[in-house]
N, C-alpha and C positions, 0 to 999 in steps of 0.2 A: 203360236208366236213365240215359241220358246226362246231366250237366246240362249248362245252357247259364251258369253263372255264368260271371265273367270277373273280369279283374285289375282293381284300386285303378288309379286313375289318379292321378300323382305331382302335387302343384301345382306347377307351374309359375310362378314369380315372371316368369318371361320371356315371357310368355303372348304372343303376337302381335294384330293383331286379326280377329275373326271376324266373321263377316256376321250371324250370331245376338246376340243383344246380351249383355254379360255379366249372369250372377246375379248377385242380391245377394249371394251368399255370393262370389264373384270380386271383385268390387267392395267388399267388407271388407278381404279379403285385402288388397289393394292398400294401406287405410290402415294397417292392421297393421301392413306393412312399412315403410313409409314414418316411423311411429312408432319402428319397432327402427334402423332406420337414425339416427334423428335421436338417438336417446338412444345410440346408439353415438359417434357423431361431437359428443357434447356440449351439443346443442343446446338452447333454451328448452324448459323441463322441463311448462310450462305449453300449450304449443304440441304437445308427447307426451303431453301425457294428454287433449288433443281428441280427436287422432286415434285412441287408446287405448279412449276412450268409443266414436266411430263406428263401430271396427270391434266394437264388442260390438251395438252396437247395430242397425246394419243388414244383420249376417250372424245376427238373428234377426229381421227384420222379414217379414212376410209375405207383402204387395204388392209384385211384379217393382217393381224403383226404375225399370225402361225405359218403363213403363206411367203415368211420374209426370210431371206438371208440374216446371218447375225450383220452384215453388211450393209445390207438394207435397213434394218433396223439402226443401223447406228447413224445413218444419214439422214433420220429425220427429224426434223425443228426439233430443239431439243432433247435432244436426246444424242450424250455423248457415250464414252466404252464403258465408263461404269455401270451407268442407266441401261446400254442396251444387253452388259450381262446380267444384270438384273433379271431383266425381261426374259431372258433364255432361260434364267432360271428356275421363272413361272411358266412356260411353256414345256419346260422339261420335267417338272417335279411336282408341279401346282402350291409352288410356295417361295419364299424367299428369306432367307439365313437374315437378313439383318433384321427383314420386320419383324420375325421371330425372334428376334432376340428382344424388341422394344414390348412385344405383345406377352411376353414370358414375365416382366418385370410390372405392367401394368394391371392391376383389378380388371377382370372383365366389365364389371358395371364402370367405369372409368371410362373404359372403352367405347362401350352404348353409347355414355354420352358424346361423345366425339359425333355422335349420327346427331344431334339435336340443331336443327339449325339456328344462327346467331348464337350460338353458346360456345364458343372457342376455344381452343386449350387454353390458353392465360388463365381464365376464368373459372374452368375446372380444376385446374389446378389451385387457387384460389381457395376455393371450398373443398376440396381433397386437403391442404396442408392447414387448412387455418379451424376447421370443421369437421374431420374426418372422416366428409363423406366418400363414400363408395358406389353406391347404386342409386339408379334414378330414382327408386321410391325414396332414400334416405333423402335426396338433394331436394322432392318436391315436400316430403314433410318440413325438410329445413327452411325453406320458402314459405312454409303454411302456419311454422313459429316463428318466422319473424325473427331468422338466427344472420342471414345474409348482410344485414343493413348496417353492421358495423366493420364489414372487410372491405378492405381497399379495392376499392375500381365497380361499388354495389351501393346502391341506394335503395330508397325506397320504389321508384319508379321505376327502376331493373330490376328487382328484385319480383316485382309488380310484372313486369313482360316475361321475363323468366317464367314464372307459374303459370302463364297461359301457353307459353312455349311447351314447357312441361306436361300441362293436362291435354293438349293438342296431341302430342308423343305419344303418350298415355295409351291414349284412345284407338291411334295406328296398331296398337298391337292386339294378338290374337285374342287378349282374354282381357276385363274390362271390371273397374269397381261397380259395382250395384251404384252407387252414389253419381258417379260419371257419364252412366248412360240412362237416369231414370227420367229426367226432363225429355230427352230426345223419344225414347221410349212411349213414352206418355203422348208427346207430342203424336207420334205415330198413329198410335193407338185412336186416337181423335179423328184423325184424319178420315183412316178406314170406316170407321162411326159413321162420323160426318156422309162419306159418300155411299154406305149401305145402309142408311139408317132402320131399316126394316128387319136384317138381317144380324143373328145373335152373333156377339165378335166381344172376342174374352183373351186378353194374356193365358198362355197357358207355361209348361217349364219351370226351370228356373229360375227366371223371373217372376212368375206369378208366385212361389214359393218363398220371395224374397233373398234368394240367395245372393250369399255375402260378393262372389264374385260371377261373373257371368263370361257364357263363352258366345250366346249369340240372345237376339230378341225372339220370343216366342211366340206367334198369334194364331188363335183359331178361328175362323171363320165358317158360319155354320152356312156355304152358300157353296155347290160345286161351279169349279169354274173361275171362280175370282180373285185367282194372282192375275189371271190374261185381263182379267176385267178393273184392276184396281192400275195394273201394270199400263192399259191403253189411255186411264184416266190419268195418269201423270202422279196417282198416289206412291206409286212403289217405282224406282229403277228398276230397267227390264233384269226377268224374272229367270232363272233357268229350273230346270225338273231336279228333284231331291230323290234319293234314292227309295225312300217311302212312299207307296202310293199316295196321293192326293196329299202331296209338299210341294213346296216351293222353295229356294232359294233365292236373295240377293241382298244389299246392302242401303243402309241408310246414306246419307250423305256426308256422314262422317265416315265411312265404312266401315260402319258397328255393323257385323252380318246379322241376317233377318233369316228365320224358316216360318214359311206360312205353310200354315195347312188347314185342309180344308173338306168339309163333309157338308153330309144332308143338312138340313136346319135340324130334322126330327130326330138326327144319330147326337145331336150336337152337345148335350150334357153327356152321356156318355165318351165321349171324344175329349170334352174338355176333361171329366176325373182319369179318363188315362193318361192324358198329357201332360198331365200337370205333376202329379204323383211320382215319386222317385222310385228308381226301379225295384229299391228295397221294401218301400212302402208299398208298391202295387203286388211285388210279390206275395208281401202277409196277406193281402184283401186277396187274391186269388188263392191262398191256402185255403182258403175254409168257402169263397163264393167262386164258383169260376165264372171268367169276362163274362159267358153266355148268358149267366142269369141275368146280368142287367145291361145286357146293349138293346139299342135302339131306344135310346131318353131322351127326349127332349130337352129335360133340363136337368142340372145337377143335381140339386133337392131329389129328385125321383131315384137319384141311381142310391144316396144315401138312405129313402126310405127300403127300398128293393134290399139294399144290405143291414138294414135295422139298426141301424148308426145315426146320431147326432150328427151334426154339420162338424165337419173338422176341421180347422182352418187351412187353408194352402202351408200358410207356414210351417205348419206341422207337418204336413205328407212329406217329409225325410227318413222317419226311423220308424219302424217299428212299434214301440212304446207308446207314440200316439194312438195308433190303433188299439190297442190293447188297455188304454187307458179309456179311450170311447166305447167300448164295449164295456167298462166295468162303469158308466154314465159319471165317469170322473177326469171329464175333462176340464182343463184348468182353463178361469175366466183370464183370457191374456191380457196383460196390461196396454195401455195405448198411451201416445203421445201426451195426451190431456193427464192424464195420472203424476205427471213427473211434476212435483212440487218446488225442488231446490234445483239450483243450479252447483253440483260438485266438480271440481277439480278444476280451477282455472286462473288463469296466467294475467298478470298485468308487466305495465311499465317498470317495475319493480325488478323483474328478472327478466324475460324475454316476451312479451307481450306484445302488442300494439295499440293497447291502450291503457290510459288510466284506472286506477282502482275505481275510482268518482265514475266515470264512464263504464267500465264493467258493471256496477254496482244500478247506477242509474238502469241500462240498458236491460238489465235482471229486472228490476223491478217491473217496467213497462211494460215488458214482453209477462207480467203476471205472473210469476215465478214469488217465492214467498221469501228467498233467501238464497246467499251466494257464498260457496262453501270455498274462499279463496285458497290456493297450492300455489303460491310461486316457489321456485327453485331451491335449491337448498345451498349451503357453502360450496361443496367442492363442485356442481355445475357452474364450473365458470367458464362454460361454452356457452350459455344461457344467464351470465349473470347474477349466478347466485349469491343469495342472501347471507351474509356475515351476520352476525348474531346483532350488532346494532341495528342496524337493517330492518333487522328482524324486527325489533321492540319501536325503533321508529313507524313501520308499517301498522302494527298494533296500536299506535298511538292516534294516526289515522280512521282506522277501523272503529275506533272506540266512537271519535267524533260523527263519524259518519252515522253508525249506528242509532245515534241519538237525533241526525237532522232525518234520517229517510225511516224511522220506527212507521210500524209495524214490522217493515222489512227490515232482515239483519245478514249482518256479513260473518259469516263463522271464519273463525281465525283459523288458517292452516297452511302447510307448508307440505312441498311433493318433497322429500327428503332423498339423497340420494343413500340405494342400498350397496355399504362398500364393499369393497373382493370380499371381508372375513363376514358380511352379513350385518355389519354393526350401521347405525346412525351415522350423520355427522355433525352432529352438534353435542355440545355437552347436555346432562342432564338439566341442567337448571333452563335451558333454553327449551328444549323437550316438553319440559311441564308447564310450559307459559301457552302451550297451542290450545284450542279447543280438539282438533283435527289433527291426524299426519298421516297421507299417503306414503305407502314406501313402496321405491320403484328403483329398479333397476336401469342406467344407462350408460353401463359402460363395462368393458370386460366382457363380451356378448359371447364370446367362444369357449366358454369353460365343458367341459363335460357334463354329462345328466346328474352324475352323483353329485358333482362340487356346486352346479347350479341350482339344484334340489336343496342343498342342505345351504345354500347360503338365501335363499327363500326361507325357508321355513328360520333359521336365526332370526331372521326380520321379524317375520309373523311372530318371534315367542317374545320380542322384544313387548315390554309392557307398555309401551306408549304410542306403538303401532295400531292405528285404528283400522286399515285399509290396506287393501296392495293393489296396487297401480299395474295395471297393463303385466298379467302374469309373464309371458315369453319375449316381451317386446318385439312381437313381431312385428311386419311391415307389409302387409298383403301385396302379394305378387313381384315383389322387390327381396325380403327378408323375411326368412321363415321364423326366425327366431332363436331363443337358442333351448337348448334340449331341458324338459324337466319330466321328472313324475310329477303329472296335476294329483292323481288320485294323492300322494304324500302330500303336497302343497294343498289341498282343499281340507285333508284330513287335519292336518294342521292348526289353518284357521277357524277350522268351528272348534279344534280343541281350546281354541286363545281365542277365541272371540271375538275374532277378526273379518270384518267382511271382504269384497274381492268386487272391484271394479270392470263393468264390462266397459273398457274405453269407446268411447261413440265417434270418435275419428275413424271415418268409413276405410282409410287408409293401415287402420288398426283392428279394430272390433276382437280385442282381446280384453276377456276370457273369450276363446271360441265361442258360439253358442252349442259345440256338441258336449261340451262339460258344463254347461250350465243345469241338466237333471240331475247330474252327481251333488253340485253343490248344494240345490234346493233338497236333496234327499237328506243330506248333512247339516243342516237348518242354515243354512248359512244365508244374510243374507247379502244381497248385490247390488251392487250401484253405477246406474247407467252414468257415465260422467262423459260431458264432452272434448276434455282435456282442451279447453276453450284457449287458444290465445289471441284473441280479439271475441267481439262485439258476434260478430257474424258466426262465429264461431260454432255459437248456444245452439245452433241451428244443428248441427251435428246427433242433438240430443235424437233427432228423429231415427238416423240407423241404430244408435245403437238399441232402440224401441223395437225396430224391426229385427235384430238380432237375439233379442232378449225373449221375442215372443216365440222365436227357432225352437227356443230351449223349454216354453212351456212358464216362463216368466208370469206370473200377478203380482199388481199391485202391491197384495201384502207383504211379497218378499222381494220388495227394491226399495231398499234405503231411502234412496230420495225422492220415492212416491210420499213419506212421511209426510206430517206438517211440520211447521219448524219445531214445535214443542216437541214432535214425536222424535226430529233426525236432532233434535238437542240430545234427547235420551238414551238414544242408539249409539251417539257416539261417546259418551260418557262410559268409562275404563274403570273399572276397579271400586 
């Protein structure tokens, strides 16, 4: 019952040309755009609504427009001399001099957004001039801090459709956060359960490894036969053959792609530790065992004894150094969720937040958390509302009170400081020495080169009153790579200054990478999972970066904020 359907194919604004001529539906497109562009950039509004009209009108015209006289073309709805040399000039060249000229002067992520529907030019434009966004990942973190709700024509409640607008986008595309697809995944995973209950059915990939970003859902199925059999029960959309024996392809319903695969019951541990295991990792374990010694297992436990190895955990089959660490029975106890004592790095009403201190603070508590390691903004973020040094001492005077109605639980006094172009603070000293805390973070000037970006890090980190660095590259997974450093100089750094290094737990972030997290634990350094919370719901984040941390071979003892509070009082105490 195979099918042979296949994937959506994405449009392409960038379409090159082809030897086949464009459709008319291609040849729409193009004025479409050309229209969003112009009304983005201001232009004659009578001029946008030609091209507005053409493209309604000849991505339903019927007659190939390749098949037309320039003649032809020019006598239909819409379309007068201008628009129909246009049109010949997509036919002739597969492109057109003016939209080029609008596409040349626009951010490509600018452009993307233009594809998001309900999101308009007015609107991008909006948060491009007022915000500086550029790419969709920048515009759905700006939505996720609660940065939109002060620009003209944005509220709370579009600000609110917007992010679903945006995580919906998100999702359409080829490659996917861990965080984005893990409820549906899961969901998945149930299902198949549910209707094979008999039959062993395991994650396997990278997903079952936790990887930070994902390109499809993984599942094993230890039963020959049952993509056609999950495929007839209504569990899986029809299925087509994968190029690997016994796989499957197709898509969830969101069209997150799916490869099932699938074996004996009795090969089925052996199936899952090769499937699961990166191709780095399986090659060290076949340096010294080849496949043969341990196929045909039933279960995973068996292939690890047959290899005289401890359990290793998924998350670790990445590198190398795992293996070679389970051979020497020095595998580290990974930290987990429960471990995480404080809540560090997080945003209120105060600078860009979307809630109250009192409600942050509350909401820590309840959620069992021992303590709330507050970062609002610093002065010069005044894209986010930052704190003037009254501000500042006001907050403080808050905190103190609170401190004393909600004891046990305490709020540590802190501030995400912004790191400026020469490296320095922004506050004077005497404001400096008033924090408990002070994350130092980089958000702005993203383009510097490796040596200028390297060494205005490490300035930060030798500052004396630096307890932290925030989000080392500020990247933006899958959106914003970041910008260039040497980690090794930046890690070397911090353990020389006694600095820790936050793994940011916004799934959209999770920087420090988790593959520089053995370098830092090698350098005593330790690390703090922080959710860069700004709201409530936020803290909830803390979970990837848990799953990120344990990438890297993460315990307890070397994450900050597994401390108790007396311990993360002590830790962050300087000099």
């Amino acid at each position: 019952m195979w099918s042979s359907s296949g994937a959506k194919r994405p449009w392409n604004w960038k379409s090159s040309f082809k030897s086949t001529p464009m459709t008319n539906k291609e040849i729409a497109q193009h004025f479409r755009q050309l229209g969003q562009l112009m009304e983005l950039h201001g232009e004659n509004p009578f001029k946008i609504r030609s091209y507005q009209s053409a493209y309604r009108n000849l991505r339903a015209y019927e007659q190939p427009l390749s098949e037309l006289s320039p003649e032809e073309i020019g006598s239909i709805k819409g379309v007068g001399k201008a628009i129909s040399g246009k049109i010949q000039e997509l036919l002739d060249a597969g492109q057109m001099a003016t939209l080029e000229k609008y596409r040349a002067k626009t951010p490509e992520g600018i452009q993307e957004m233009l594809n998001i529907k309900g999101f308009g030019p007015k609107k991008i434009m909006a948060v491009w001039e007022g915000l500086g966004v550029e790419s969709v990942g920048e515009l759905l973190y700006a939505v996720n801090e609660n940065r939109l709700v002060e620009l003209k024509g944005f509220g709370a409640k579009t600000q609110e459709e917007l992010r679903k607008k945006l995580e919906y986008y998100q999702k359409s595309k080829n490659r996917f956060h861990y965080a984005a697809i893990e409820a549906e995944a899961e969901q998945l995973l149930a299902a198949v359960q549910k209707v094979l209950p008999e039959v062993p059915v395991d994650y396997c990939g990278a997903i079952r490894r936790k990887a930070v970003v994902i390109d499809e859902i993984e599942i094993l199925v230890g039963q020959e036969g049952a993509a056609e059999v999950l495929a007839d029960l209504g569990v899986l959309k029809e299925v087509s053959p994968e190029g690997a024996a016994h796989a499957a392809k197709t898509t969830t319903e969101a069209e997150v792609p799916v490869k099932l695969h699938t074996c004996p019951a009795d090969d089925f541990g052996t199936q899952l530790f090769t499937l699961t295991a990166s191709d780095t990792f399986l090659e060290a374990v076949t340096a010294k065992a080849p496949a043969a010694d341990w196929a045909g297992q039933a279960g995973e436990p068996a292939v690890f004894n047959i290899l005289k190895l401890p359990f290793i955990a998924p998350e670790l089959r990445e590198q190398a150094w795992a293996l070679e660490r389970a051979r020497s029975n020095d595998l580290p106890e990974l930290i987990t969720e429960a471990d995480i004592k404080g809540v560090v790095h997080a945003h209120t009403t105060y600078s860009d937040g979307a809630h109250t201190l009192r409600e942050m603070a509350e909401y820590a508590k309840a959620r069992g958390f021992q303590y709330l390691g507050l970062t609002d903004h610093s002065k010069s973020a005044f894209y986010a509302n930052g704190l003037k040094p009254e501000r500042v001492f006001e907050q403080m005077e808050e905190v103190d009170a609170l401190n004393q109605e909600l004891a046990p639980f305490r709020i540590f006094k802190g501030i995400e400081s912004d790191i400026l172009n020469d490296g320095s603070m922004d506050y004077e000293e005497d404001v400096l020495r008033a924090f408990d805390f002070i994350i130092a973070s980089v958000h702005s000037n993203l383009r510097m080169d490796e040596d200028k970006a390297t060494q205005r890090l490490i300035t930060a980190i030798e500052n004396p009153y630096t307890t932290m660095l925030g989000h080392p590259t500020g990247r933006l997974l899958l959106s914003r790579p970041g910008y260039p450093i040497d980690h090794q100089k930046v890690l070397d750094a911090c353990a020389a200054n006694g600095v820790s290094v936050e793994i940011n737990a916004n799934p959209y972030r999770l920087d420090l990478d988790w593959t520089w997290v053995p370098y830092a634990l090698e350098k005593g350094i330790l690390l703090s999972i922080n959710p860069d919370a700004h709201s409530t719901s936020g803290m909830h984040d803390i979970r990837y970066g848990v799953l990120a941390g344990r990438k890297g071979g993460l315990t307890a003892a070397e994450c900050m904020n597994a401390l108790d509070t007396e311990g993360f009082a002590a830790a962050i105490r300087k000099g």
